[in-house]
C-alpha positions as CSV (number, residue, x, y, z in Angstrom):
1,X,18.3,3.6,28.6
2,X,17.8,7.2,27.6
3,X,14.4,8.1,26.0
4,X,14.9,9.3,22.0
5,X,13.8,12.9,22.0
6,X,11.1,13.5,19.2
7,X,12.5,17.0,18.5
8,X,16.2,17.5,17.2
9,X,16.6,21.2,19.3
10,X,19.2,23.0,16.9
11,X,17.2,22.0,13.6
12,X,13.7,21.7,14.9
13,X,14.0,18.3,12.7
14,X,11.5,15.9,13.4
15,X,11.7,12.0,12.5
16,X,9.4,9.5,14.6
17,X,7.0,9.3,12.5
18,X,6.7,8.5,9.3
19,X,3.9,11.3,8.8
20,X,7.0,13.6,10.0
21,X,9.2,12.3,8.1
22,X,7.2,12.7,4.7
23,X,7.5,16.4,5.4
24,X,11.2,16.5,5.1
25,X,13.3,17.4,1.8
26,X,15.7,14.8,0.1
27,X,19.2,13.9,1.7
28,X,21.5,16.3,-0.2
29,X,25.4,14.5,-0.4
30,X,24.4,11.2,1.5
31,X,23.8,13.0,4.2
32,X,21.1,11.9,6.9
33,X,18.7,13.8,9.2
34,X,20.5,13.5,12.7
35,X,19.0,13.4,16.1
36,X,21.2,12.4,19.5
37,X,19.6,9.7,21.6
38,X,22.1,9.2,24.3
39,X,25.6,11.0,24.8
40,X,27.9,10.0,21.9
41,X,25.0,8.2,19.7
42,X,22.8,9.6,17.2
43,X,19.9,7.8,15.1
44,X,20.0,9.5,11.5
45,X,17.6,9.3,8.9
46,X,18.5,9.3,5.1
47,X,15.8,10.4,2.7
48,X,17.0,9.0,-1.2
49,X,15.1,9.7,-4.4
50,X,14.6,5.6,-4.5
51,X,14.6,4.7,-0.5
52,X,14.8,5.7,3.2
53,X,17.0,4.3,5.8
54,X,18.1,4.5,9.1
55,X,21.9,5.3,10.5
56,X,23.9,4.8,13.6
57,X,26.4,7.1,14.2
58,X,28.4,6.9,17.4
59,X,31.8,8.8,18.6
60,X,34.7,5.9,18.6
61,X,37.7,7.1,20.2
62,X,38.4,10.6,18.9
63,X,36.1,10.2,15.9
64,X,32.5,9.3,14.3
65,X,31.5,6.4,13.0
66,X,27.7,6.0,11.0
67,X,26.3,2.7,9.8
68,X,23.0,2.1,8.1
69,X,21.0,0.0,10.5
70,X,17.6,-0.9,8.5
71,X,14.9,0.4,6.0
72,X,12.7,2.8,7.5
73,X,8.9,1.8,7.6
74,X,7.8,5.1,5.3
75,X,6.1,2.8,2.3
76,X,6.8,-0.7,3.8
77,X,5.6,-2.2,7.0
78,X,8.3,-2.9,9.3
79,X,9.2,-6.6,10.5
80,X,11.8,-5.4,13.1
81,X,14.6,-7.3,11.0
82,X,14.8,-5.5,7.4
83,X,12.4,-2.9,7.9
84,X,12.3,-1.3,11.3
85,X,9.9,1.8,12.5
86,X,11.3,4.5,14.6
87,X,11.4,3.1,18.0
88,X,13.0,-0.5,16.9
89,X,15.7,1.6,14.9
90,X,16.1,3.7,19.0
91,X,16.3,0.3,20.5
92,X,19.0,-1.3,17.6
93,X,21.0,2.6,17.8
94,X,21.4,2.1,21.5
95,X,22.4,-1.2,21.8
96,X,24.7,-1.6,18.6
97,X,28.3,-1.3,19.0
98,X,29.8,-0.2,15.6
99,X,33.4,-1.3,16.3
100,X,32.3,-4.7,16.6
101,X,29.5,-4.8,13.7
102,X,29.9,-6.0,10.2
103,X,28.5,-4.3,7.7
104,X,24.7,-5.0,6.1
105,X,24.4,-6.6,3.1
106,X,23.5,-4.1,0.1
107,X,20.0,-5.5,0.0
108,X,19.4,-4.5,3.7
109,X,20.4,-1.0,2.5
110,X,18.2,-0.8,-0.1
111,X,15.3,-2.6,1.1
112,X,15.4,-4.5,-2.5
113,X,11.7,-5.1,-4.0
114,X,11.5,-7.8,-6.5
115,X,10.8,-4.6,-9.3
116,X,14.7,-3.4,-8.4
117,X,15.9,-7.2,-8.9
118,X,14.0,-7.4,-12.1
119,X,14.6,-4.4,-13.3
120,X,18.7,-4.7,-12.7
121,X,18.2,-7.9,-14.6
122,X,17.1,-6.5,-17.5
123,X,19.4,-3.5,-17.5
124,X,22.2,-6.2,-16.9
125,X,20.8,-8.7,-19.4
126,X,21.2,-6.5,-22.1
127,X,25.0,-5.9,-21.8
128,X,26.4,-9.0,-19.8
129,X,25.6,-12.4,-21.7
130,X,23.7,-14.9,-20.2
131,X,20.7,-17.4,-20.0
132,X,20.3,-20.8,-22.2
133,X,22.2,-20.0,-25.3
134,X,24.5,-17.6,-23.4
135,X,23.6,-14.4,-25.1
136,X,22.7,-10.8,-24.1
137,X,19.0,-10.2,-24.3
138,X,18.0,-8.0,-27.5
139,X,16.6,-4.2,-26.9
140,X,13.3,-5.7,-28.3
141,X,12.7,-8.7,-26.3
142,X,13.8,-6.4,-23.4
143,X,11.6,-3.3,-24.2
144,X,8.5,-6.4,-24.5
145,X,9.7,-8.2,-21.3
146,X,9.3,-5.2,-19.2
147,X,6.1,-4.5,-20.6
148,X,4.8,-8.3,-19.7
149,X,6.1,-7.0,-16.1
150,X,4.3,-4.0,-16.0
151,X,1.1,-5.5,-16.8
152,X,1.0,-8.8,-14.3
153,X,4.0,-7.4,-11.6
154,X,5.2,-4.3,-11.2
155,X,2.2,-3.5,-8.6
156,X,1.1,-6.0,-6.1
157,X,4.1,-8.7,-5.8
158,X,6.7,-6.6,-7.5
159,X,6.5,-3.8,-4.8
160,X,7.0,-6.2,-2.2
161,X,10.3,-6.6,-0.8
162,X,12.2,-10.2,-1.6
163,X,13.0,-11.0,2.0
164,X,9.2,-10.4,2.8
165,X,8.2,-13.2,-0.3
166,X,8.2,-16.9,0.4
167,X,7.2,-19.8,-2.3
168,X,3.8,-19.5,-0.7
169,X,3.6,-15.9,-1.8
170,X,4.8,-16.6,-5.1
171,X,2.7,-19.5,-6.1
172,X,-0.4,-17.6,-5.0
173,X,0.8,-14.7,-7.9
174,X,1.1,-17.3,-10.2
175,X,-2.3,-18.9,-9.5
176,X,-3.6,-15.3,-9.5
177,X,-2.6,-14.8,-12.9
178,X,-4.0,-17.2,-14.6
179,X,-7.5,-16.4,-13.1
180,X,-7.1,-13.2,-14.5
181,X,-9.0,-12.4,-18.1
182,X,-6.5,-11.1,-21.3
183,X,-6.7,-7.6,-22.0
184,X,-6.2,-5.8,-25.5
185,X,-5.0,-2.2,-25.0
186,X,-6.0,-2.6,-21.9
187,X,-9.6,-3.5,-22.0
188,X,-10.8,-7.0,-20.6
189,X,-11.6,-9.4,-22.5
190,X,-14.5,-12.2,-22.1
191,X,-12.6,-15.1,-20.4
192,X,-14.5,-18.8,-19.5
193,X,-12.4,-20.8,-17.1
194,X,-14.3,-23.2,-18.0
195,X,-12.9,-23.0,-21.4
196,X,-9.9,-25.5,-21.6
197,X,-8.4,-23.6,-24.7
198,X,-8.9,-20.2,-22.7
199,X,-7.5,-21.8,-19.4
200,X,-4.2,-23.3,-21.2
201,X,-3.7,-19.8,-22.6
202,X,-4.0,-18.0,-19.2
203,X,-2.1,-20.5,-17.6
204,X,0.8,-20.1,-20.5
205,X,1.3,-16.6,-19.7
206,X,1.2,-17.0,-15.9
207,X,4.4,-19.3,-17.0
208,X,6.0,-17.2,-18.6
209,X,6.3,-14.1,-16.2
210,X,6.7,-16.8,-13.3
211,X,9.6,-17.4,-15.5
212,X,10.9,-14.3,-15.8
213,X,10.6,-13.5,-11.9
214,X,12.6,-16.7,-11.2
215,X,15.3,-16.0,-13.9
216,X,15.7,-12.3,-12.0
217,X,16.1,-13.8,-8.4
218,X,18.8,-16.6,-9.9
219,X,20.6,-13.9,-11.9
220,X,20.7,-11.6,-8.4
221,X,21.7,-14.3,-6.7
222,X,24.4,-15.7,-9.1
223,X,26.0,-11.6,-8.7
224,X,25.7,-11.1,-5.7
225,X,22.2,-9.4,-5.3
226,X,20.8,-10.8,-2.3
227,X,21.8,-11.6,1.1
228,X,23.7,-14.5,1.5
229,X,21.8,-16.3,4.2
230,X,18.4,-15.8,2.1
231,X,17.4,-19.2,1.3
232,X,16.6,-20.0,-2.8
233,X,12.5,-20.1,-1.8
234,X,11.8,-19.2,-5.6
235,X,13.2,-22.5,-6.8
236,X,10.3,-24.3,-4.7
237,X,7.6,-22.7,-7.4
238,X,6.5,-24.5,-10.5
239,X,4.6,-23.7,-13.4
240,X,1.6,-24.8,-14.3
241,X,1.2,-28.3,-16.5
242,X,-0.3,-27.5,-20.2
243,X,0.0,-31.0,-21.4
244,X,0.6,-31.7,-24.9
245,X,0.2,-28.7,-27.5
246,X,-2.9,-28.3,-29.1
247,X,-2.9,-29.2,-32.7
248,X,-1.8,-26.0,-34.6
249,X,-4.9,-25.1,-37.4
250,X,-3.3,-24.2,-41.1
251,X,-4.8,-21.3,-42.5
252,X,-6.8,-22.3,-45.9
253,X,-6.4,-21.2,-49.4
254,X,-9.5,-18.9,-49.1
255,X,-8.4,-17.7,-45.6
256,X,-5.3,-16.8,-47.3
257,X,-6.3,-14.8,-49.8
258,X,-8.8,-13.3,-47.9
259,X,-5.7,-12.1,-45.7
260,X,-3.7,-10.9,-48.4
261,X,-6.5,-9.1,-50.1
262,X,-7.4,-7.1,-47.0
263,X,-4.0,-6.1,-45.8
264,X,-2.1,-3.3,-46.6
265,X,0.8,-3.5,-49.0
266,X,3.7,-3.5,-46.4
267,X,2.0,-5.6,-44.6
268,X,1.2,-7.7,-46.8
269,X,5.1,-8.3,-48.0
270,X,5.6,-9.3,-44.3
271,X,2.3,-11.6,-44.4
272,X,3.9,-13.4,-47.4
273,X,7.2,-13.8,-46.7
274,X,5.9,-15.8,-43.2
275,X,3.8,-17.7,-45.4
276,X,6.6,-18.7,-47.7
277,X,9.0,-19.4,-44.7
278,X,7.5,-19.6,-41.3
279,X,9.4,-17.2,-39.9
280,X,8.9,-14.5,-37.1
281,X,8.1,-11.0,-37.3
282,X,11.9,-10.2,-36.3
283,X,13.0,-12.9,-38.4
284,X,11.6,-11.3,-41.3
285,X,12.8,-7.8,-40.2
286,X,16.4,-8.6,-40.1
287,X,16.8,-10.5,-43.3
288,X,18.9,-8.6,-46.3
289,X,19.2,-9.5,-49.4
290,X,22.4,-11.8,-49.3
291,X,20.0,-14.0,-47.2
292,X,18.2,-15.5,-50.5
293,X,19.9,-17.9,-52.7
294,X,18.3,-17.8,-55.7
295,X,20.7,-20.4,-57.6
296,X,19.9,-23.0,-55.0
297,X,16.0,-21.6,-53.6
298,X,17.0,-21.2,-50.1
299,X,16.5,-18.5,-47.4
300,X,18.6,-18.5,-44.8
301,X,17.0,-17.7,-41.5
302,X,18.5,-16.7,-38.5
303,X,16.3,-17.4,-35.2
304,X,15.5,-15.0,-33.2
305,X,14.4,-17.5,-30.2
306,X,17.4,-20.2,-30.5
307,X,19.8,-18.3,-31.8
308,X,20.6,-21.0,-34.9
309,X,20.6,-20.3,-38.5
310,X,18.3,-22.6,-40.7
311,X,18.1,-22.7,-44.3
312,X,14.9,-22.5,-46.1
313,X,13.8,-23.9,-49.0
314,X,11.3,-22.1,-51.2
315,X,8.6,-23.4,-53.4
316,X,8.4,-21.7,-57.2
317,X,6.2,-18.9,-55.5
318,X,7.9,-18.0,-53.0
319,X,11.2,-17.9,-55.1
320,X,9.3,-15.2,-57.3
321,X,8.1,-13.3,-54.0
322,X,12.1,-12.9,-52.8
323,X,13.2,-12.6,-56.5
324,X,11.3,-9.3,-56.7
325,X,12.0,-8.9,-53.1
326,X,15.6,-8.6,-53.7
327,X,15.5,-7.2,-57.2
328,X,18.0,-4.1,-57.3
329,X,20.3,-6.0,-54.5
330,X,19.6,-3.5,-51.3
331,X,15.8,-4.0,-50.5
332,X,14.9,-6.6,-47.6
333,X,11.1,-7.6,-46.1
C-alpha cells in the first residue's frame, strides 16, 4: 500500500492534521481539497460553513467517481466508524471500491449532533403538523422551547453526535439536570436537594427537556433522519417519578388585592381577567371581543396546551371586568 503524501505538490495543500486543516479557507462549489494517494485515487477534504468531511475519488473506466467516506475528526473525536482522522480516512480511500459501494446515509455525511436533530425539529414542527393533538407547534412555544434548549443542552449533550449517545449517556443528562440549581436571568439561585418541593421542581424540568430531546430523535427517525440501522436507544430513558401533585395554594382576598394594588394597569387587566377565568397568559392574549357572551356570562376560551375550546362562566364581577373590557366592540385583554 502506497504511503499518503502529507503535501499536495501542485497546491502546496496540506490536510493530515487537523491543526493543517484549520488553516484552510471554506470549500467554494462543494468542492473538496484533493490529495492523490495511490495512482487513480485521491483522499479529498471538504471544509462546509456547518461540517468537514472526507471524499474518495477514484478514476472508473474513463471517468471519476468521489464519495464522502466519513466526518473528519476537526471538532469531534474520531471512532474510526462515523468519525475518522486522517490516516483511517487513507486506509478506508485505499481499500474502498466505489463501483461496488452504496452510498452513506445523510447522517454519516453530516456527522448529525443531537442540536441539528433538534433544531430541524423545531424548524419542521412549526410548518408540518404533528405531536399529541396533531398540530404544528406555535412560533411562541417554539421561540420558548429553543430557549429551554439553550439553557440545559445546546452545550455538553447537544454537541455530541447521536451515534456517539447511548441510554447511558442520556440518563446521566437527565440526572444531571435535576442536580442543577434554577437560574433567573441567569443568576443561580439557592437550591436544597434536600428540599422535597425544590427537588420535584428540578426534577419537572429535567422532564420536560428529556421530553423534548426524545420527541426530536422520534420525529428524525419517523422522516428519515437517522441511519437506519441505529437502534431507538432514547426510548430506553424515563423520566423521573413526581408522585401526586402538590396541593395547589389559592391566593387570599388580601393577597389579591395586594397584587392588584401594586401592579401596573396593563398588567393588572391581564392579572384580572386570569383571576376571573383561569386562563393562561396566551389564553388571555388571543381572546377578542366576540369571545364574551354577555347575554349568557360565558367566556369562551380556547386552550393553548390542548387545543379545546371551553366555555367559561363568569361571576357578577368578572361580567363587569369583560363588560368594560369589551365596551366599544374592538378592545381585547
Amino acid at each position: 500500500m502506497a504511503r499518503a503524501p502529507t503535501k499536495n505538490k501542485q497546491t502546496g495543500i496540506r490536510i493530515n492534521s487537523a491543526e493543517a486543516r484549520a488553516k484552510l479557507a471554506l470549500c467554494a462549489d462543494n468542492a473538496p481539497y484533493w490529495v492523490t494517494i495511490t495512482p487513480g485515487t485521491a483522499l479529498g477534504y471538504y471544509k462546509g460553513a456547518r461540517d468537514a468531511c472526507w471524499y474518495v475519488r477514484q478514476r472508473v473506466g474513463s471517468r471519476y467517481v468521489k464519495r464522502r467516506i466519513g466526518t473528519a475528526d476537526d471538532h469531534v473525536k474520531a471512532d474510526g466508524q462515523v468519525v475518522l482522522n486522517h490516516a483511517q480516512a487513507v486506509s478506508l480511500a485505499v481499500t474502498t471500491q466505489l463501483e461496488e459501494r452504496k452510498p452513506a446515509p445523510r447522517h454519516y455525511s453530516d456527522g448529525m449532533t443531537l442540536n441539528q436533530v433538534f433544531d430541524d425539529y423545531i424548524k419542521q414542527r412549526q410548518t408540518t403538523p404533528g405531536g399529541r393533538f396533531n398540530r404544528v407547534l406555535p412560533q411562541s412555544t417554539a421561540l420558548m422551547s429553543t430557549q429551554v434548549w439553550g439553557r440545559h443542552a445546546r452545550k455538553g449533550i447537544g454537541e455530541k453526535l447521536v451515534t456517539a449517545l447511548d441510554a447511558k449517556a442520556l440518563r446521566k443528562w437527565h440526572a444531571g439536570m435535576a442536580a442543577v440549581p434554577p437560574t433567573v436571568r441567569g443568576k443561580a439561585q439557592k437550591f436544597d436537594p434536600a428540599d422535597p418541593e425544590q427537588l420535584r421542581s428540578r426534577r419537572s424540568t429535567a422532564n420536560r427537556v428529556l421530553t423534548m430531546a426524545k420527541a426530536a430523535m422520534s420525529w428524525a427517525r419517523q422522516h428519515d433522519g437517522l441511519p437506519d440501522d441505529m437502534p431507538d436507544w432514547w426510548r430506553n430513558v424515563s423520566p423521573f417519578g413526581l408522585g401526586d401533585d402538590p396541593i395547589p395554594r389559592m391566593l387570599d382576598t388580601e393577597e389579591i388585592s395586594a397584587l392588584l394594588n401594586k401592579a401596573p394597569t396593563d398588567l393588572r387587566l391581564l392579572l384580572q381577567g386570569a383571576l376571573m377565568t383561569g386562563c393562561r397568559y396566551g389564553e388571555l392574549r388571543t381572546m377578542r371581543t366576540r369571545d364574551f357572551d354577555p347575554d349568557h356570562h360565558t367566556v369562551t376560551i380556547r386552550q393553548s396546551k390542548t387545543y379545546k375550546t371551553l366555555i367559561q362562566p363568569l361571576t357578577p364581577e368578572g361580567v363587569r371586568l369583560f363588560n368594560s373590557l369589551t365596551a366599544g366592540g374592538s378592545r381585547t385583554i
